[in-house]
N, C-alpha and C positions, 0 to 999 in steps of 0.2 A: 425541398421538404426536409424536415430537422427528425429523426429518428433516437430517441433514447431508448434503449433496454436498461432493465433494471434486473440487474444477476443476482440471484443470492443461491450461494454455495451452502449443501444440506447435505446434514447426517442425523440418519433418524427422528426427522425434524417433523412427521406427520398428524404430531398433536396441537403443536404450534403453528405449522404454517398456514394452517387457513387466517388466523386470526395476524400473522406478517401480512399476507396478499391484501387483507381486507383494507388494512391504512394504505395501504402502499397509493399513491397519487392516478388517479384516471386521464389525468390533463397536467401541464407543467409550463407556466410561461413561456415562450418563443421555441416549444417544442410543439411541432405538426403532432407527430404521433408517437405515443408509450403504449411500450411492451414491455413483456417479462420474460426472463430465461432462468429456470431452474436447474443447478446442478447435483443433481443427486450423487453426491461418492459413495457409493457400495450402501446405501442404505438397504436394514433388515426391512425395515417396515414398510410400509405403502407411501412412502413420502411420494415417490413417481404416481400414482396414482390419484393421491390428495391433489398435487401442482395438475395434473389433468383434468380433474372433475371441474376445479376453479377456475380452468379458461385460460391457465397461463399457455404463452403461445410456444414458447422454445424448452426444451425439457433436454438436456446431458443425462446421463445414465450411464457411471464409471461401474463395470459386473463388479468389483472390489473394492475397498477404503485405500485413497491413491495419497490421502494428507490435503488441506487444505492449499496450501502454493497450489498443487496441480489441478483442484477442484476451479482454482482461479481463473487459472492458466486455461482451462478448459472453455472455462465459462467466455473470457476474452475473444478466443478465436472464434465461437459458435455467433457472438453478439459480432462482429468483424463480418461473417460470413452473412450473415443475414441483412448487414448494411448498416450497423447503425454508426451515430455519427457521433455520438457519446454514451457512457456507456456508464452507470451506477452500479457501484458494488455494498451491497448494503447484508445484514446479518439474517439469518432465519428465527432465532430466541427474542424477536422485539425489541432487541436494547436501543435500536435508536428509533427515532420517532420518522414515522414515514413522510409526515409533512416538511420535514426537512429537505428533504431531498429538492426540493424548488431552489432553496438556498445555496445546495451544495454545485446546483446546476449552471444557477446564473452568472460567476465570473467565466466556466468556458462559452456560456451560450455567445456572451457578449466579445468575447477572443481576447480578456482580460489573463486566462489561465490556462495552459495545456489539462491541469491536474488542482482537483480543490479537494482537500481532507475534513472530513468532520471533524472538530477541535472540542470532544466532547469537558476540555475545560476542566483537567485529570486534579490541578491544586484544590479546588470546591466542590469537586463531585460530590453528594453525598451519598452516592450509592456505591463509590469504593472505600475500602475500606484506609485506613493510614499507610500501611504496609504498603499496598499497592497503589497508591498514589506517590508513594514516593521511589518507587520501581520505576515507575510510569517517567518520574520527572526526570531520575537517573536517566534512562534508558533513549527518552525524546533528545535530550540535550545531548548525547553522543552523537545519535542519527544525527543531527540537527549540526552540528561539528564534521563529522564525517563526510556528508553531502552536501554541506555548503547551502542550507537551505533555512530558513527562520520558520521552520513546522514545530510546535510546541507539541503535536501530539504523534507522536511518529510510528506507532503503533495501534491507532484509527484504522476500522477497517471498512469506516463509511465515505467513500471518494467518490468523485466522479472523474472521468478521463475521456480527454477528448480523443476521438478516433487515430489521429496522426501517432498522439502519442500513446496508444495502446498498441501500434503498429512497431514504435520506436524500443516499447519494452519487451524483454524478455527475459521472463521468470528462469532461475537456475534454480535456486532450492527447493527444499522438498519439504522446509519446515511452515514457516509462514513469507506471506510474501510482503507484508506492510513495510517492513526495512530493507529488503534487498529492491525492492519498487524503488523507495525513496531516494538510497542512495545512486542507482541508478540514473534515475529521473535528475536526479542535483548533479550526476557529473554528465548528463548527456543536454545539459544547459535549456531542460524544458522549463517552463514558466507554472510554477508551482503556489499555491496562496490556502488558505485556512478557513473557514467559518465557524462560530463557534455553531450549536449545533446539541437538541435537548437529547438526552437518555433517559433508559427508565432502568429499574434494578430487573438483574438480572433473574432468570425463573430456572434458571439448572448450573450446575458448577459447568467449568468450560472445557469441552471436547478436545483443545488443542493441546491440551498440555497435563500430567498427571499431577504436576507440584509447581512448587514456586524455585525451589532451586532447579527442576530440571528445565522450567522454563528460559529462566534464566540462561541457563547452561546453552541450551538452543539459540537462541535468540544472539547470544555473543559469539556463536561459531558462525549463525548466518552473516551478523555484522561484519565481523572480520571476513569472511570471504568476499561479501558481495565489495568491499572496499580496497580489496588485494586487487581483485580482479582487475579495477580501474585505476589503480596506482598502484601497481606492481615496481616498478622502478623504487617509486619513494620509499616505500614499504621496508625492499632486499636491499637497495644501498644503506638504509636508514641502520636495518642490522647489522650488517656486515662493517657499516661503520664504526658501529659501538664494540663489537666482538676485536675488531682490530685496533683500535684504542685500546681497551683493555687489556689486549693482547703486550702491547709497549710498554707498561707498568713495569710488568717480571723482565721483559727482555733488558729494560733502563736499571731497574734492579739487578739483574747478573753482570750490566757493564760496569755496573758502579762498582764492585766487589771484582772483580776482573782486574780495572786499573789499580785496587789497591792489592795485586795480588792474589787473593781469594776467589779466582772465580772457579777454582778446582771444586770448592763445596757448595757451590749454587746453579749447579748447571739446571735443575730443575725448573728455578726459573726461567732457564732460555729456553728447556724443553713444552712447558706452558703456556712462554710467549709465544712463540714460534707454531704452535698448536694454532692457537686464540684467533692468529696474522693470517693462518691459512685456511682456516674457517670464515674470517672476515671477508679471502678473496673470492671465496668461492660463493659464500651467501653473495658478495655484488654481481656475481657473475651468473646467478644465479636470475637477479633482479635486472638485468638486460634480455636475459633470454625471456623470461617470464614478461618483458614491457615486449618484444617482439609478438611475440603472441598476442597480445593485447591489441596491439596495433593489427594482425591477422582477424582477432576477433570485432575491433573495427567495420574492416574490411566487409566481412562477411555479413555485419549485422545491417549494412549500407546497401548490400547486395541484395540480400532480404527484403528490407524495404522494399527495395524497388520491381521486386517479382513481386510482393504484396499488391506495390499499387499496379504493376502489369497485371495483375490476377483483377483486379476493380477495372479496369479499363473493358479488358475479353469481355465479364460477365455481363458489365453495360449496355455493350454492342450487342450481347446474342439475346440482352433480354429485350433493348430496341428490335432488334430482328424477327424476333416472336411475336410481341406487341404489333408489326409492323405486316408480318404476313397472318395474323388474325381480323384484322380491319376488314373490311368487302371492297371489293375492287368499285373504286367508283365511276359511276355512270357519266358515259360522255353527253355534252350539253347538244341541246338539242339543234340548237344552230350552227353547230359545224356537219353536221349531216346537210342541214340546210344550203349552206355556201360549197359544198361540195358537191350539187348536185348539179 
């Protein structure tokens, strides 16, 4: 039996979210059965209350505003816990269309895709505006470079993810998690693909971010990180190499002036060089210790898994075990009384 949840992470969302739930799909091609889990982050209003009265069946409840990554993050483990087998993250403001979701669902159903992105198709949208559509294009194409992955929309926040590999990610920032997901997902060699995928204009300015430069600004702190993380090596030798390159400049400069005598008045540039050369050894040295760790963060994240699927294994057994001494003891046939007598 095929289990989807359909998560959607909520702030203050209790005027809109009846009218999300109500599109949201009842049935989904080669899915047995769909549910929903709401994650409320520190909502004022009755959002937890709206997602209750509607039937949805799983409800998060963070007492304060945690940031969307963690609303995510939350949302993942609860759908995890409760068994499902793919898991849709879809918005609570209706920007995308809920009948979509059959679409986004079908290359995991089918074991085409660990991870399928809504590709809401950012060059023709005509509900963004120029500006952000070519943020959008900047910003895809980096992800997209970075991860080693051909996603055109890399800041979608409509996926679906198959359970292995919602087990395989794990969220570290605290901003959004569309690109630190992705780049993850592209260096952790999961099977990633696109659909395009309808939107509608949006009904309130967007909760994640106050501006476009501070988005911005976020958004390229989490890229950088989440990409250090998994190539720390390439990253600190990469600098350390340049820093010490240009360190040789001034040092080749004070030999030049040296052999003609004059290196009395240029020591400056050996003192710069010489700087430049030992900042370059240490940034490498830097970029080893940081790839060990990386290799420890490996380690552990392999190790995780595998208490993840040891945790799926237990709860199987004690739920057979439940299911097992609830049945009635059944009655013996009547003819071994018989032949016993």
């Amino acid at each position: 039996m095929t289990k989807l949840i359909i998560q959607i992470p909520c702030l203050n969302e209790a005027a809109v979210l009846p009218d999300t739930l109500a599109k949201l799909p009842r049935s989904v091609p080669g899915i047995d059965v769909v549910e929903y889990c709401v994650i409320d982050d520190g909502s004022t209003d009755d959002t937890s209350g709206v997602a209750r009265r509607w039937g949805v069946q799983h409800i998060v409840r963070h007492r304060r505003n945690r940031g969307l990554a963690d609303a995510f993050r939350s949302g993942l483990e609860r759908c995890l816990a409760e068994g499902a087998d793919i898991i849709v993250n879809t918005d609570a403001d209706g920007q995308y269309e809920g009948a979509d979701i059959a679409k986004i669902v079908a290359p995991v159903v089918a074991g085409e895709a660990d991870i399928c992105i809504g590709d809401r198709s950012v060059a023709r949208n005509e509900h963004f505006g120029r500006g952000k559509r070519l943020l959008q294009q900047i910003g895809s194409y980096v992800v997209r470079m970075l991860s080693a992955t051909d996603i055109t929309d890399a800041v979608s926040g409509f996926r679906a993810i198959s359970r292995e590999a919602a087990q395989r990610i794990n969220i570290t920032t605290e901003f959004s998690y569309t690109t630190d997901m992705l780049i993850q997902a592209g260096r952790k060699r999961l099977a990633i693909t696109s659909v395009p995928v309808r939107t509608h204009s949006a009904t309130r300015p967007s909760r994640l971010f106050k501006s476009i430069p501070r988005f911005i600004q976020q958004t390229g702190v989490t890229i950088i990180r989440a990409y250090t993380t998994f190539n720390a090596l390439r990253v600190f030798v990469g600098l350390g190499s340049l820093a010490a390159l240009i360190g040789l400049f001034p040092i080749g400069r004070f030999l030049w002036f040296a052999l003609q005598g004059e290196g009395s008045g240029h020591v400056q540039s050996l003192v710069l060089g010489a700087a430049l050369l030992t900042v370059g050894v240490l940034t490498v040295t830097l970029g080893i210790l940081a790839d060990l760790i990386a290799t420890n963060r490996k380690l552990l994240e392999a190790t995780l898994l595998k208490l993840r699927k040891l945790e799926e294994k237990l709860d199987l057994r004690e739920s057979t075990r439940e299911n097992a001494s609830e049945k009635p003891a059944a009655r013996p046939h009547s003819s071994r009384f018989r032949n016993s007598a």
